[in-house]
VOBA-934508 format. One record per residue (C-alpha): y, x, z. Coordinates in pm, 1 decimal. Example, Ala and Ser with C-alpha at 12.3 -4.5 7.8 and 13.67 -1.06 7.14 Angstrom:
residues 2
-450.0, 1230.0, 780.0
-106.0, 1367.0, 714.0
//
This chain:
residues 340
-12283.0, 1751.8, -9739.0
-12075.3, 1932.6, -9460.3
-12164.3, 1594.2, -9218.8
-12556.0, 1665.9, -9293.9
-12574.9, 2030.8, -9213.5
-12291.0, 2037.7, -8929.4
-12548.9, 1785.7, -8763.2
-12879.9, 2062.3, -8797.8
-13037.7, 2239.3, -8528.9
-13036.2, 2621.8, -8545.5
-13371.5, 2748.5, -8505.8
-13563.8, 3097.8, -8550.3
-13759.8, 3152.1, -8863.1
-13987.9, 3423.8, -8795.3
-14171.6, 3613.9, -9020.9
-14553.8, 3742.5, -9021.2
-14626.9, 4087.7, -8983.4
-14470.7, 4256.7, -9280.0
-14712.4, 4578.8, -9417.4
-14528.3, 4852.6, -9621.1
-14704.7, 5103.6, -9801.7
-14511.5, 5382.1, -9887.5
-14566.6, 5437.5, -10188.1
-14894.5, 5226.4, -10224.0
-15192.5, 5098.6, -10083.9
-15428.1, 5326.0, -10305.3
-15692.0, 5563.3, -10104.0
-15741.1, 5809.8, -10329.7
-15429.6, 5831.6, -10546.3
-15151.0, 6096.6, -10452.0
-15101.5, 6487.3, -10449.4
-15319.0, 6574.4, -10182.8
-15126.3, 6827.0, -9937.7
-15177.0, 7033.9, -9553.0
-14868.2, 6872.5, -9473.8
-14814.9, 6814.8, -9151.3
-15142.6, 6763.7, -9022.9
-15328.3, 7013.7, -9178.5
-15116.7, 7300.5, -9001.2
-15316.6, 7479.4, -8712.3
-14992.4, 7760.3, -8664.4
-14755.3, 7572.4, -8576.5
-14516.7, 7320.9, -8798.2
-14228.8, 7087.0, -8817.7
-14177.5, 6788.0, -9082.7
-13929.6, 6517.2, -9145.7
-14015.0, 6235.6, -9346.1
-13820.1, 5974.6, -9468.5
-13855.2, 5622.3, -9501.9
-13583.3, 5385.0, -9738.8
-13421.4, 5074.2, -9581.8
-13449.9, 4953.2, -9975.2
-13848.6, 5030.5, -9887.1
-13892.0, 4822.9, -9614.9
-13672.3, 4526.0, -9726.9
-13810.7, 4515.5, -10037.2
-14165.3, 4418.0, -9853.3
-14001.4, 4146.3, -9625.5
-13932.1, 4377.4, -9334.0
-13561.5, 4222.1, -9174.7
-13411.9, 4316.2, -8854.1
-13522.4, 4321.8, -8484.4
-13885.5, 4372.3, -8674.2
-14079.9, 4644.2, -8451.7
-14328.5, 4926.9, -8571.8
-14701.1, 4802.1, -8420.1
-14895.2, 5089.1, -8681.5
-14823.9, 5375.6, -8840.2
-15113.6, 5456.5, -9071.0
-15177.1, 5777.5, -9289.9
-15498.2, 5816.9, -9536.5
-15731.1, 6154.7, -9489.1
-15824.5, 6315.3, -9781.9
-16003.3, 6609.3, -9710.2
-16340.1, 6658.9, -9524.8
-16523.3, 6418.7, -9397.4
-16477.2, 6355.7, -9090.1
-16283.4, 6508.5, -8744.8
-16134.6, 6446.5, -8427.4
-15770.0, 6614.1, -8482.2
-15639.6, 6748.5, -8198.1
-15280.2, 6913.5, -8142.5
-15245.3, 7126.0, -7779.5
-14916.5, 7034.7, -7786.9
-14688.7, 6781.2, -8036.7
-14403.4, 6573.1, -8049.2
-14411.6, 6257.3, -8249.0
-14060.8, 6038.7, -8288.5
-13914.1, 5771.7, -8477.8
-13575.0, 5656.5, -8539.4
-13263.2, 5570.6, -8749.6
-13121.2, 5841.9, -8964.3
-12757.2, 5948.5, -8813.7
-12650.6, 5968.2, -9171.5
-12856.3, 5846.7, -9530.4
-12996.5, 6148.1, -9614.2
-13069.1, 6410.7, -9322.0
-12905.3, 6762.2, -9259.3
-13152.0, 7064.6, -9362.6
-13233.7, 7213.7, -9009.1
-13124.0, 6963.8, -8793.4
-13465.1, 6855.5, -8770.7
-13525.2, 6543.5, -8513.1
-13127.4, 6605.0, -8438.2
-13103.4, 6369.0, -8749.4
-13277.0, 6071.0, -8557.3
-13007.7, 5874.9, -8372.1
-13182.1, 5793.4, -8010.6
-13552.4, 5857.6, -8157.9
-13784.6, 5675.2, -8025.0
-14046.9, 5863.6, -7851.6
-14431.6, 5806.8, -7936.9
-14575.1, 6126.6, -7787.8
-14392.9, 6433.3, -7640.7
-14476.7, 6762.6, -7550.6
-14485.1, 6702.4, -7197.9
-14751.3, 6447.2, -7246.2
-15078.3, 6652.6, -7316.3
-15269.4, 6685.4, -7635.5
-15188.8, 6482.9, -7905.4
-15544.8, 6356.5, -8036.5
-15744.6, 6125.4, -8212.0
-16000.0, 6041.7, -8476.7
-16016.6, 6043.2, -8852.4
-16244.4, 5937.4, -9139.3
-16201.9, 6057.6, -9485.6
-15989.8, 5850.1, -9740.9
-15967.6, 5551.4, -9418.2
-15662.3, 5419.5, -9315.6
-15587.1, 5630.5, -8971.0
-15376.1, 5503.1, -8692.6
-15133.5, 5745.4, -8523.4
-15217.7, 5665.2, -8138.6
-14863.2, 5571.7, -7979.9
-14719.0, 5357.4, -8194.0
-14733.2, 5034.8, -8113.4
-14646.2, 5147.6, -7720.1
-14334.3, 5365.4, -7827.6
-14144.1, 4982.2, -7920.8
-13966.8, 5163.3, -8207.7
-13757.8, 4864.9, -8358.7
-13547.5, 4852.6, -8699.9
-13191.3, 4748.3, -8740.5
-13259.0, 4614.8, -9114.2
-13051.4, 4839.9, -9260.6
-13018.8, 5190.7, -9180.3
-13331.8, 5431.0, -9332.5
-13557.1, 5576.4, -9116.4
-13787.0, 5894.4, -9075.1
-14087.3, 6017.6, -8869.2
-14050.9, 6338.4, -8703.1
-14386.4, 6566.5, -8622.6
-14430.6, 6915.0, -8475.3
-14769.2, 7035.1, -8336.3
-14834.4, 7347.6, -8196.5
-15088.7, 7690.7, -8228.8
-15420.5, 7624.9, -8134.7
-15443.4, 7310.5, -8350.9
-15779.4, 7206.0, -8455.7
-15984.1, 6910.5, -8678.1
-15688.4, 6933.0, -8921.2
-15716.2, 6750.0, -9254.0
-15530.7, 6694.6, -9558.7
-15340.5, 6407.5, -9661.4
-15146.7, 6223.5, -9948.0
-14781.5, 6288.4, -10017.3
-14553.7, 6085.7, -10166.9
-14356.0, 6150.9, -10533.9
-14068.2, 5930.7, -10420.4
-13956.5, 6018.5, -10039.4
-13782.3, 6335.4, -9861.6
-13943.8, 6542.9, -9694.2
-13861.5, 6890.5, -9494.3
-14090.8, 7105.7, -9360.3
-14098.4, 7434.3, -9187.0
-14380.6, 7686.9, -9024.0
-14202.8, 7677.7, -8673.2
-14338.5, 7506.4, -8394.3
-14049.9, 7250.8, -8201.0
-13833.4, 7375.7, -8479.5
-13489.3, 7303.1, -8409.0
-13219.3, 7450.7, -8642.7
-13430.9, 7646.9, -8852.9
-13416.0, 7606.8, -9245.8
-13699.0, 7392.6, -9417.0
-13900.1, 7595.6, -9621.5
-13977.7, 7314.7, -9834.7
-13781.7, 6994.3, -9946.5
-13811.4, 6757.2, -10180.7
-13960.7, 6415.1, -10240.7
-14301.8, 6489.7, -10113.2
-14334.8, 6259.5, -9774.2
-14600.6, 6150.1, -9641.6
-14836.8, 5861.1, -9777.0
-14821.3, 5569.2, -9480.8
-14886.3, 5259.5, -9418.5
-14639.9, 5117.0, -9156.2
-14681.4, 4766.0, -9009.4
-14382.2, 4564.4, -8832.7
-14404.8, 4233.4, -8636.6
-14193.9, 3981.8, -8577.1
-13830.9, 3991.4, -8678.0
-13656.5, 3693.0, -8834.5
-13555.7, 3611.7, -9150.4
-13192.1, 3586.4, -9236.1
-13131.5, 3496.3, -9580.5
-13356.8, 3251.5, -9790.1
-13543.5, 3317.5, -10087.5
-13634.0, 3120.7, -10389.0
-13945.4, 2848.6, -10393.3
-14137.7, 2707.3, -10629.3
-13902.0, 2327.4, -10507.8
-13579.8, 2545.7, -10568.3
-13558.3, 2850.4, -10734.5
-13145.2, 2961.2, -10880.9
-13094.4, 3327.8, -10975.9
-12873.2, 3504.7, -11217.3
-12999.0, 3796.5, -11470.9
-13310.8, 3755.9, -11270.4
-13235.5, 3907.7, -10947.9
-13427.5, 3790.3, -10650.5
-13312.5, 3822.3, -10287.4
-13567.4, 3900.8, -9979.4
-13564.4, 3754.9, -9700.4
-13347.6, 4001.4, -9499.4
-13137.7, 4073.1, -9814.8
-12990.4, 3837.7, -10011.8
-12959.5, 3843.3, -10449.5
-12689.6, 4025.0, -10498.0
-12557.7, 4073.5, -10865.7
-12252.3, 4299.3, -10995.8
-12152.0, 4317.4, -11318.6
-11753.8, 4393.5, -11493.2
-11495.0, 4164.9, -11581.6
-11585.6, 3981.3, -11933.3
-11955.1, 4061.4, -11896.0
-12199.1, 3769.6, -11967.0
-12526.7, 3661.6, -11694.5
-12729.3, 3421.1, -11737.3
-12776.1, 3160.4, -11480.9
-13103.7, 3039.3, -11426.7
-13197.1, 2690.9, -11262.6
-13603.2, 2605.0, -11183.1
-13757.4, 2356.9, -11001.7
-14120.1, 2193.9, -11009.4
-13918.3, 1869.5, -10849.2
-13838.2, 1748.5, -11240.7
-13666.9, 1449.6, -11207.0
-13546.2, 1436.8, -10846.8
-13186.8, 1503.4, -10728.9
-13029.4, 1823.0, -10688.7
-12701.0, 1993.3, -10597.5
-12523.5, 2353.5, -10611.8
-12322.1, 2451.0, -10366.8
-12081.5, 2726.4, -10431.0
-11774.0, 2934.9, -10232.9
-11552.5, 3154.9, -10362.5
-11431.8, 3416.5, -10264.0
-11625.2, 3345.1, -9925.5
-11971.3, 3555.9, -9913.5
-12332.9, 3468.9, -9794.7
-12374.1, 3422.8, -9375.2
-12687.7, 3555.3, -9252.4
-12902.6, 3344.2, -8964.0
-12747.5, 3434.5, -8668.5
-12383.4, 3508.4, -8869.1
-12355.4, 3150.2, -8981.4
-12611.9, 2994.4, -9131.5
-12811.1, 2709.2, -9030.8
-13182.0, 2716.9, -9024.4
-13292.9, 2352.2, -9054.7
-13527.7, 2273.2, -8768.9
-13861.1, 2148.2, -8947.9
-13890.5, 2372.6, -9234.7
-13722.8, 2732.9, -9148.6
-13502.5, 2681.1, -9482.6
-13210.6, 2862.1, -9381.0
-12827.2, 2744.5, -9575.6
-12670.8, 3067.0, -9637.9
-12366.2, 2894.8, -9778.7
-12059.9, 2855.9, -9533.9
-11999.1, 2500.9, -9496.4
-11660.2, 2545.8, -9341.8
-11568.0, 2759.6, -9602.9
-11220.2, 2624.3, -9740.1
-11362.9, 2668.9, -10111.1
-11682.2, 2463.9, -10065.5
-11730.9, 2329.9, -10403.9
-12065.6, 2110.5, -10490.4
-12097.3, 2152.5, -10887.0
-12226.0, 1789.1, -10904.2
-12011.0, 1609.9, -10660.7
-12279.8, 1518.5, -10453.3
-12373.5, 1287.2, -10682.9
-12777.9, 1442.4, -10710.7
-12823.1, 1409.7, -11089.2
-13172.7, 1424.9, -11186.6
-13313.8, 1769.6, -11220.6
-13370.4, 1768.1, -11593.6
-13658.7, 2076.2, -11579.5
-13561.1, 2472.0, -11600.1
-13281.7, 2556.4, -11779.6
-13038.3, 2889.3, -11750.0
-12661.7, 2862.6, -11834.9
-12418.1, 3164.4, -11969.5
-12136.1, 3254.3, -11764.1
-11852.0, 3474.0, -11705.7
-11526.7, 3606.8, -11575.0
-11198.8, 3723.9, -11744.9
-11110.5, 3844.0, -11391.5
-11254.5, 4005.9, -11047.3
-11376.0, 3728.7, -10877.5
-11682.9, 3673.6, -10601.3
-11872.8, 3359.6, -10634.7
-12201.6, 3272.1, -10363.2
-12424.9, 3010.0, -10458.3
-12741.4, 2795.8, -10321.9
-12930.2, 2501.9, -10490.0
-13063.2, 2213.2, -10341.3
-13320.8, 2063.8, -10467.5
-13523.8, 1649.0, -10354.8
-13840.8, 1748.1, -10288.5
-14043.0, 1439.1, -10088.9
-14318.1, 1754.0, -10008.9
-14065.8, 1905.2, -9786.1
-14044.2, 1860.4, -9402.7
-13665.7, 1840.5, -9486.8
-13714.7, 1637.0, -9780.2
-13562.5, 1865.1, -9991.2
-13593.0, 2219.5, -10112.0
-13338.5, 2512.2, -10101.5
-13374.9, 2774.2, -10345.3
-13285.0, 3177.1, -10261.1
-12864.1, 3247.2, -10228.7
-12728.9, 3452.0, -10461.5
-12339.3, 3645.6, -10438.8
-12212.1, 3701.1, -10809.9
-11957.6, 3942.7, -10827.1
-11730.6, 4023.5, -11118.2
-11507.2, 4369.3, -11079.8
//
């Protein structure tokens, strides 16, 4: 096993263009609100955006922002236009942002419009996805981990406001100042704004379960930026579940313990004619294969019962024959099973 892999290429396996709707796709559904750009006095917002959010639709690191998309829902029709605004987006200094810091809580924002740079303007249809001009320019670019929030203040004087939709399920703070910068919210909660944010690129670092080779325990299913992850206390049961549409071809666990998951680019090896990636470290002292390499044939989906009567940290990955593979075989999502 160690010969085979040791002798792979490392490639990148990119993803597509990953779309997360926060908190759905719906264009009519959500607590309609003035917030922010239905202010014409003057106003300042924060919204924030989960890393659990965006990797839970596929979104990994190095993926940059091309849209940032918000849904009208007043009017009909309008050309909003803000004398003067500042749009930014960035990574949160901490999880959850200081009241009144205001864009403070961005660590280097990235810049999509600032005050300096004339009216902030553009065109909007009623219950239609709407762009925010400056997006895709501004090269804003997520570290795959750290949340994320979209600051917004517009000035006096703004006209062709409209309404949006608010979240139930992300922060928000808010104040009637105009480039506030330590001033209170008046409002916060979990009322962000509805969006729809689009990211390119980025590459995959962990691989996730196929219909060829699919291992999980209790259920749990990794993404591809995040791998399965399961804790659970010393003495408590999981069940370990094994599928495969390959019935009756070879297949293999490998396991390490206490060694963890590598990433692409921290380890693993991303076999050159598929994009699988082997999050299992090969030169991991504890590399155990649960069948001795001996590829028993794959008897159809089963689960097993396990447990620990002490702390332990177990990472696993299937293999799987499967002739309908570039690779000739199939490697199912990798899972780290931890008992504390």
């Amino acid at each position: 096993m160690k010969l085979i892999v040791t002798l792979l290429v490392l490639v990148a396996a990119v993803l597509p263009a990953q779309v997360v709707y926060i908190e759905n796709n719906g264009l009519t559904t959500g607590t309609i609100n003035t917030f922010p750009w239905g202010q014409a006095n003057g106003f300042t917002t924060l919204h924030v955006y989960y890393a659990s959010q965006l990797a839970a639709a596929g979104v990994c690191a190095g993926a940059l922002l091309t849209d940032a998309a918000v849904v009208p829902a007043s009017g009909t029709s309008g050309v909003y236009n803000a004398p003067q605004a500042r749009l930014s987006i960035g990574h949160l200094v901490t999880p959850t942002p200081v009241a009144g810091a205001w864009e403070s809580n961005l660590l280097a924002p990235t810049v999509v419009h600032d005050l300096t740079s004339g009216p902030y303007t553009f065109p909007w249809t009623l219950a239609t996805w709407t762009s925010l001009p400056g997006v895709p320019a501004a090269g804003f670019v997520w570290d795959g981990i750290t949340n994320i929030a979209i600051f917004y203040t517009s000035s006096a004087g703004t006209t062709g406001t409209f309404n949006i939709r608010r979240t139930a399920t992300n922060l928000r703070h808010a104040v009637t100042v105009f480039n506030a910068t330590n001033q209170a919210p008046t409002s916060n909660g979990l009322f962000a704004m509805k969006v729809r944010l689009t990211f390119a690129a980025g590459s995959a670092t962990y691989q996730v379960n196929q219909p060829g080779a699919s291992f999980d325990v209790d259920g749990v299913q990794g993404w591809p930026c995040l791998p399965a992850t399961v804790t659970r206390g010393v003495g408590v049961g999981v069940m370990i579940g094994f599928q495969s549409t390959n019935v009756g071809f070879g297949w293999e666990l490998a396991l390490t313990a206490p060694e963890v998951l590598v990433p692409a680019g921290g380890g693993a090896l991303i076999l050159p004619l598929s994009g699988q990636i082997l999050n299992i470290d090969v030169t991991a002292p504890s590399l155990t294969l649960l069948n001795a390499f001996t590829f028993p044939p794959f008897p159809g989906n089963f689960a097993l019962g396990f447990t620990s009567a002490s702390p332990l940290g177990i990472s696993a990955q299937m293999l799987v024959i499967d002739p309908t593979n570039p690779d000739s075989f199939a490697l199912s999502g990798a899972t780290r099973l931890i008992f504390q």
